[in-house]
SERO-4910 file (N, C-alpha, C, O; in steps of 0.05 Angstrom, whole numbers):
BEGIN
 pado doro    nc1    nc2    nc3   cac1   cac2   cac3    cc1    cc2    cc3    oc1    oc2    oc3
  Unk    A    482   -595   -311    466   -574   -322    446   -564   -301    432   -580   -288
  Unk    A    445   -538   -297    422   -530   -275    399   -519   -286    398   -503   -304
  Unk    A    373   -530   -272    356   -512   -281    360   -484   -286    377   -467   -284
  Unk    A    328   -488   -297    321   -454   -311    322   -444   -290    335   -423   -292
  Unk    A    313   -448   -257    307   -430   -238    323   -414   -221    319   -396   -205
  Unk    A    349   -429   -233    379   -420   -213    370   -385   -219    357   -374   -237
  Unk    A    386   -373   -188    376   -348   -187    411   -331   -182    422   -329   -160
  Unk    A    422   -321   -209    450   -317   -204    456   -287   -195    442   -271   -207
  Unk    A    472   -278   -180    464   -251   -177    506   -242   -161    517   -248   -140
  Unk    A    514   -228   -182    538   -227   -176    555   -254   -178    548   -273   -192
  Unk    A    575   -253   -165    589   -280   -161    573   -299   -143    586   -320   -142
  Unk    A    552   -301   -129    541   -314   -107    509   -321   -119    496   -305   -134
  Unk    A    497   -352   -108    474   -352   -111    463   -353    -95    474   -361    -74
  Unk    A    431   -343    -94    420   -337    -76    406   -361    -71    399   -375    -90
  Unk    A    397   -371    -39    379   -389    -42    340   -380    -53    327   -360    -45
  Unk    A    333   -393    -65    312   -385    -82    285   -412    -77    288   -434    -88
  Unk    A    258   -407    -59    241   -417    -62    212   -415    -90    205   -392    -94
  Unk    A    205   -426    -98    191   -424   -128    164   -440   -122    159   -464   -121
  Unk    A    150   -421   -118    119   -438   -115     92   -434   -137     71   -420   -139
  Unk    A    101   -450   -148     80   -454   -177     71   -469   -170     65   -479   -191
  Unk    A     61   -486   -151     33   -493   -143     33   -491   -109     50   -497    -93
  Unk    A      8   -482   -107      8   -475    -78     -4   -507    -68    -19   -522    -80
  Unk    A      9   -507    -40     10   -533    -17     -1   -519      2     15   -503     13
  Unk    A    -25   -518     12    -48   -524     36    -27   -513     63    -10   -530     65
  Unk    A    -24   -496     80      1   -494     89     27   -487    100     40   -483    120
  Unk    A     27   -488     71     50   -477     70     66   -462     48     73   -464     24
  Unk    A     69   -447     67     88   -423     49    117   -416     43    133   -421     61
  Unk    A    123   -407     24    154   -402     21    176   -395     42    199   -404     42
  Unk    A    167   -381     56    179   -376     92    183   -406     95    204   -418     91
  Unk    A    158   -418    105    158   -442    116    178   -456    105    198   -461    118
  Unk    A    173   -464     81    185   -480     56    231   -478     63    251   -492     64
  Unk    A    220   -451     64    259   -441     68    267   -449     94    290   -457     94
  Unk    A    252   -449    123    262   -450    148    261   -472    148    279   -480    163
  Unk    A    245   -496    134    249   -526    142    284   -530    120    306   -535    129
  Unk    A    277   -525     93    306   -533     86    331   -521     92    351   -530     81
  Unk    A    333   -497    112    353   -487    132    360   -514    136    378   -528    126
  Unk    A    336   -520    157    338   -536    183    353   -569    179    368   -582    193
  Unk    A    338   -573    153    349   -600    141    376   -601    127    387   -623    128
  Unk    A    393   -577    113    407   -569    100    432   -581    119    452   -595    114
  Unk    A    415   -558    158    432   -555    173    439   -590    187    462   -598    194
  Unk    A    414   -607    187    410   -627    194    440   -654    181    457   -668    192
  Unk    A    432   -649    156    443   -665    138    479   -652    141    495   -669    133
  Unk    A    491   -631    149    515   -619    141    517   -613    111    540   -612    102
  Unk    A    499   -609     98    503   -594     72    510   -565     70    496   -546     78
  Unk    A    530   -564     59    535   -530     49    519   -525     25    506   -539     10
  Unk    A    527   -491     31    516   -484      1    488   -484      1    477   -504      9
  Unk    A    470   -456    -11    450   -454    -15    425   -480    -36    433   -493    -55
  Unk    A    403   -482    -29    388   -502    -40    370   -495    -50    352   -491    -34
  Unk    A    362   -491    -79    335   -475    -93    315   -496    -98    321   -518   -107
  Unk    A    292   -488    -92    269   -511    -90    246   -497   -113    241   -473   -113
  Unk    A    231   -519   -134    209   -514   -144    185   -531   -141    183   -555   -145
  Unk    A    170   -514   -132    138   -533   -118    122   -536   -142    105   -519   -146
  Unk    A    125   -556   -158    106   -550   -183     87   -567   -184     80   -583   -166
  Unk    A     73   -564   -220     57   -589   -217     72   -614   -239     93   -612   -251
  Unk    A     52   -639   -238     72   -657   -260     74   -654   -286     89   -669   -298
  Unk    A     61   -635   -298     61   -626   -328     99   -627   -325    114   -647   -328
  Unk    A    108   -596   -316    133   -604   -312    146   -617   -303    169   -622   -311
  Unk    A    132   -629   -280    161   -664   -268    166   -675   -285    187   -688   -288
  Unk    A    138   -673   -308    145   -702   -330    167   -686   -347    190   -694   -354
  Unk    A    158   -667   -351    188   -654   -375    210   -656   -358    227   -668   -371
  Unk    A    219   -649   -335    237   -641   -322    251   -677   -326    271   -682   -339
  Unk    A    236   -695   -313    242   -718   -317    248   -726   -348    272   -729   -347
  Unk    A    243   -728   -361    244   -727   -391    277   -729   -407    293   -743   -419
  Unk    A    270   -691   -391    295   -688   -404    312   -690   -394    331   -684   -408
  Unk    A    318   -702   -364    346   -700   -351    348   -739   -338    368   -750   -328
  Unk    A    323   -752   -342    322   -774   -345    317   -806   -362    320   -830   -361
  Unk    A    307   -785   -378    292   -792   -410    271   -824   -396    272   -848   -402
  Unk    A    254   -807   -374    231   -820   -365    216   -806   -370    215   -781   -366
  Unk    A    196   -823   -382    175   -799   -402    142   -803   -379    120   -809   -387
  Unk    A    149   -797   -350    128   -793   -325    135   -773   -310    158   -764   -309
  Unk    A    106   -759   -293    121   -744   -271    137   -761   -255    143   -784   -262
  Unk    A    146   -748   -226    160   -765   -210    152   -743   -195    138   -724   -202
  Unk    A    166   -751   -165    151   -735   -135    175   -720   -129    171   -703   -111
  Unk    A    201   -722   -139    223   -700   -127    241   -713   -143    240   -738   -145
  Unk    A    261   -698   -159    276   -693   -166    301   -673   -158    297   -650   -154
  Unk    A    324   -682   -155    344   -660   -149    374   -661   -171    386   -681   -180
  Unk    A    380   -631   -175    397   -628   -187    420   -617   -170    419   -596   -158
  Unk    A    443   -636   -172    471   -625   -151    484   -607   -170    489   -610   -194
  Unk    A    491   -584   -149    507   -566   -168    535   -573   -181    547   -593   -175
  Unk    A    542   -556   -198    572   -563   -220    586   -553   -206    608   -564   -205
  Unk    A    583   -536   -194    602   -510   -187    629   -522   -176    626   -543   -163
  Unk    A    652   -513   -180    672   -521   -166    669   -516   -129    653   -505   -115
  Unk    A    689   -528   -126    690   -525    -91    710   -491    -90    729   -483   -103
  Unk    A    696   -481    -71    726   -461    -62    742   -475    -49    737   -498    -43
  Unk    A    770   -458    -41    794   -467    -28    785   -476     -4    796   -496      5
  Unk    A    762   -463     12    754   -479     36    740   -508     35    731   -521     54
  Unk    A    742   -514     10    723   -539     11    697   -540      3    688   -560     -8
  Unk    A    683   -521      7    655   -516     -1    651   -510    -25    667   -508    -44
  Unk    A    613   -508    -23    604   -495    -42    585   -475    -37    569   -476    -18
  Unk    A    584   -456    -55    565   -439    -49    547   -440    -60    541   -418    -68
  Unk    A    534   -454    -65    508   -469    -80    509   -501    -84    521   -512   -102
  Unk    A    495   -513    -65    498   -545    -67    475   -554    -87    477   -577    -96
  Unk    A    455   -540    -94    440   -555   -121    405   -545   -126    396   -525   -115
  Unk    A    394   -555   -138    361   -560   -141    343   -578   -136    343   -600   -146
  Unk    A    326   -569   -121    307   -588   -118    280   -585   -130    272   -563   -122
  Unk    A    259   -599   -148    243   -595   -156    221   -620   -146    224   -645   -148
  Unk    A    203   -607   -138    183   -625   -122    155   -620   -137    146   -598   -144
  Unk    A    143   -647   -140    111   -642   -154     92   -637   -132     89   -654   -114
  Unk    A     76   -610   -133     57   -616   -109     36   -632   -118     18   -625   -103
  Unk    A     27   -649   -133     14   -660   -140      2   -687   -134    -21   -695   -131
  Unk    A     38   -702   -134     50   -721   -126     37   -713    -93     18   -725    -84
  Unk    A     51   -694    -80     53   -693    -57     26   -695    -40     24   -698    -16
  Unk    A      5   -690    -61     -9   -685    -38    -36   -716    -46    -57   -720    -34
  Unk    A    -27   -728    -64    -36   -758    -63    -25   -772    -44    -39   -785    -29
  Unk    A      4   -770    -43     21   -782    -24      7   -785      5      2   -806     16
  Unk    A      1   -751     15     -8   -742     29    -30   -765     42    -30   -781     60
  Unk    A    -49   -757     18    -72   -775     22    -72   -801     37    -83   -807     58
  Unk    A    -58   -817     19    -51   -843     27    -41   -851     44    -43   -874     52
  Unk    A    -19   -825     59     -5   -846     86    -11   -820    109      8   -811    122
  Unk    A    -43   -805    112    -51   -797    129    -43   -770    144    -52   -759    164
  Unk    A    -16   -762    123     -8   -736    134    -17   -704    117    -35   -701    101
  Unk    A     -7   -693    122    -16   -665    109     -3   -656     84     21   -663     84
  Unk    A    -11   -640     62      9   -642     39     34   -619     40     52   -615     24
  Unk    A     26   -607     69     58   -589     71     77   -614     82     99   -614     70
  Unk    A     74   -630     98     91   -648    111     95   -668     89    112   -685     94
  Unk    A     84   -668     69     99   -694     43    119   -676     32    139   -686     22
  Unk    A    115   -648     32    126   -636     12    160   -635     31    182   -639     21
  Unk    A    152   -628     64    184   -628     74    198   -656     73    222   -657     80
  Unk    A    182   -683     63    193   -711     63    200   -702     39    223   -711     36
  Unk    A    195   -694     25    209   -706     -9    239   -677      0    263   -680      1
  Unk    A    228   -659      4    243   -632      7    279   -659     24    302   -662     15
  Unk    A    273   -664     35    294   -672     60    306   -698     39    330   -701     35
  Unk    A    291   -712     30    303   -734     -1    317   -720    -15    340   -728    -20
  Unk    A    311   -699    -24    321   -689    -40    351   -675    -38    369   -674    -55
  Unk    A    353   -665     -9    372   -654      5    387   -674     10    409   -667     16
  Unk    A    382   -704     11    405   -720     11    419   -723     -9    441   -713     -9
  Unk    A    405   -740    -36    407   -734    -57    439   -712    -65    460   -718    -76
  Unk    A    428   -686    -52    455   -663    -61    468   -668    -42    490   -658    -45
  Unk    A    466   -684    -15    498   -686     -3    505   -711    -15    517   -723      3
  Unk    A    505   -728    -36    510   -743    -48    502   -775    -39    519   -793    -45
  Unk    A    480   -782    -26    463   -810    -20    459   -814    -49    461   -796    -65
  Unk    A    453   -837    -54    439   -856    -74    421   -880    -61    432   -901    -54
  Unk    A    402   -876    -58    383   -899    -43    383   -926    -76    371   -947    -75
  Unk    A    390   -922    -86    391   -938   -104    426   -950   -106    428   -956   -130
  Unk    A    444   -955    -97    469   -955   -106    485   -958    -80    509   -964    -80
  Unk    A    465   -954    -53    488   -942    -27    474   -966     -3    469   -956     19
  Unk    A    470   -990     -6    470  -1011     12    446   -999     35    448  -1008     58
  Unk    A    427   -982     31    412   -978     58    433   -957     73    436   -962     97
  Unk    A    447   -937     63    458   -918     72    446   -895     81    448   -882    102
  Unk    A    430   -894     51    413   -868     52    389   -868     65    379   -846     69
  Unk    A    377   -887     72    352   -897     81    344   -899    112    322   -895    121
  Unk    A    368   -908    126    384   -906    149    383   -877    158    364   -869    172
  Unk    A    399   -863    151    400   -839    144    371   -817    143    362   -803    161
  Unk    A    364   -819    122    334   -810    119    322   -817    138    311   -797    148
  Unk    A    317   -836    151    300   -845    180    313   -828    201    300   -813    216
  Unk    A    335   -829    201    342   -810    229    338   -790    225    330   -777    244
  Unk    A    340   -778    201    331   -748    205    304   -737    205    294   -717    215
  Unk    A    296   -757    191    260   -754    196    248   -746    218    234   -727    224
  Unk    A    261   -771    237    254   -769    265    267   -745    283    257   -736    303
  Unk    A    282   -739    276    292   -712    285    286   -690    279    294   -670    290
  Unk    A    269   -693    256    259   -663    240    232   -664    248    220   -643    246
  Unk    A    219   -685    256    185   -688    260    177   -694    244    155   -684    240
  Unk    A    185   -714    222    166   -721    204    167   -748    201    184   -763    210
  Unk    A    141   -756    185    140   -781    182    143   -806    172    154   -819    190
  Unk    A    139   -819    155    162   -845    141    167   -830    122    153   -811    114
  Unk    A    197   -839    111    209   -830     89    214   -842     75    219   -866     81
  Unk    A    215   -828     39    210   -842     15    225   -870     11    213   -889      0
  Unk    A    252   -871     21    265   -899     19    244   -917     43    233   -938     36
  Unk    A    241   -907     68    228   -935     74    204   -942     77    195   -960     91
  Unk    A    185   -917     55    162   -928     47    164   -943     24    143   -947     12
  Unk    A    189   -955     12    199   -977     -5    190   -976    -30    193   -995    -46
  Unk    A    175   -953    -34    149   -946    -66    167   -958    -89    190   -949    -92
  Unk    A    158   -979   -107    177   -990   -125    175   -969   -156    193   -970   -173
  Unk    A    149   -952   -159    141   -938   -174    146   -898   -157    127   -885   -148
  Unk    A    167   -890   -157    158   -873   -140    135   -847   -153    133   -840   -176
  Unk    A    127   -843   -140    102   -821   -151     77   -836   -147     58   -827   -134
  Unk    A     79   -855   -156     48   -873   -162     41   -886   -129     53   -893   -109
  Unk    A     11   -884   -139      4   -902   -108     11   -932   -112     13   -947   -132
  Unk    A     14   -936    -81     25   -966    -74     12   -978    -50      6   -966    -29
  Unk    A      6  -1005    -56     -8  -1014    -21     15  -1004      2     40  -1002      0
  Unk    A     -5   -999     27     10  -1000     53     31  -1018     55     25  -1040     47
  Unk    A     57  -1014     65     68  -1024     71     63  -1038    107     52  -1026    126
  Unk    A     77  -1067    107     62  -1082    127     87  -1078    148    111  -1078    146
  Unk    A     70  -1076    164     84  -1064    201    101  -1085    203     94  -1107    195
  Unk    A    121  -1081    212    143  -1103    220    135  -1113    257    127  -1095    271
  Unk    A    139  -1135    266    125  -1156    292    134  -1125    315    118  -1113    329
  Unk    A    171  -1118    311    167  -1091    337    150  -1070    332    139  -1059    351
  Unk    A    144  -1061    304    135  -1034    304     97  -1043    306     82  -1024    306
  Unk    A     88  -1065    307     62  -1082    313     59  -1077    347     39  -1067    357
  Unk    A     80  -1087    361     86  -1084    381     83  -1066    398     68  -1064    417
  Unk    A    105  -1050    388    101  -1012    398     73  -1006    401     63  -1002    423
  Unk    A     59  -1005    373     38   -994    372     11  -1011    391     -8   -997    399
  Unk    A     14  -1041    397      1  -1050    418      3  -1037    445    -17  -1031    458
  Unk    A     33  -1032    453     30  -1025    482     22   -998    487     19   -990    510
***
């Protein structure tokens, strides 16, 4: 089932940014050239529609498509659409992100709330090439780290290990190399 926000227009969808709450930042330009970049990063086809909201809706959104009655910090919906004969799709899915979430997040692990928003944005985009950080042995997580670091951003949702995601959590504790690193 796709969101309300899918934007259908002819036989083709358009990719579609949605900013119902504004992020400190950053703007819908911004918002579209990073998930190019990650789209392009990840090898995902197919256009990717994003909503920047607040958790009034994460919690419904969650609700109804999780029957978890909390916000949450990103959510993504993979599209139905069949594949064309080439294999693809021309719309790989939705992503709905709480800025709310994001910019607590923010808070807590020292970065800015446009850069939480491209960490959950880039989760999410795994998510629609089909990761499960819950189901996939440290696949996706693996994964998510390298691209992080390739995209310029900073720890990502799988290996900030949040057992509640959305909610705050203590720091996670530096492992003896990454103690290390940061000594020399």
């Amino acid at each position: 089932m796709a969101l309300p926000f899918s934007f259908w227009a002819m036989d083709e969808v358009a990719e579609l940014i949605i900013i119902d709450r504004r992020v400190e930042g950053l703007s819908a330009q911004a918002l579209d050239r990073f998930v190019l970049r990650a789209r392009r990063a990840v090898r995902l086809r197919g256009s990717v529609n994003i909503l920047l909201t607040g958790n009034a809706a994460m919690r419904s959104l969650n609700l109804r498509f999780r029957k978890k009655d909390k916000p949450t910090d990103v959510l993504s919906f993979p599209s139905r659409l069949l594949m064309l004969q080439n294999g693809t799709r021309p719309f790989a899915g939705e992503i709905a992100i709480s800025a709310e979430i994001a910019h607590r997040n923010a808070a807590r692990l020292g970065h800015s709330p446009a850069v939480e928003v491209k960490v959950l944005a880039l989760h999410g985009i795994l998510h629609l090439a089909g990761f499960d950080h819950e189901r996939d042995n440290g696949e996706m997580e693996r994964k998510e780290a390298n691209l992080r670091r390739s995209l310029g951003l900073p720890s990502s949702l799988t290996e900030r290990g949040e057992p509640q995601r959305g909610l705050p959590t203590k720091p996670l504790r530096r492992s003896r190399s990454e103690k290390a690193r940061r000594m020399a």
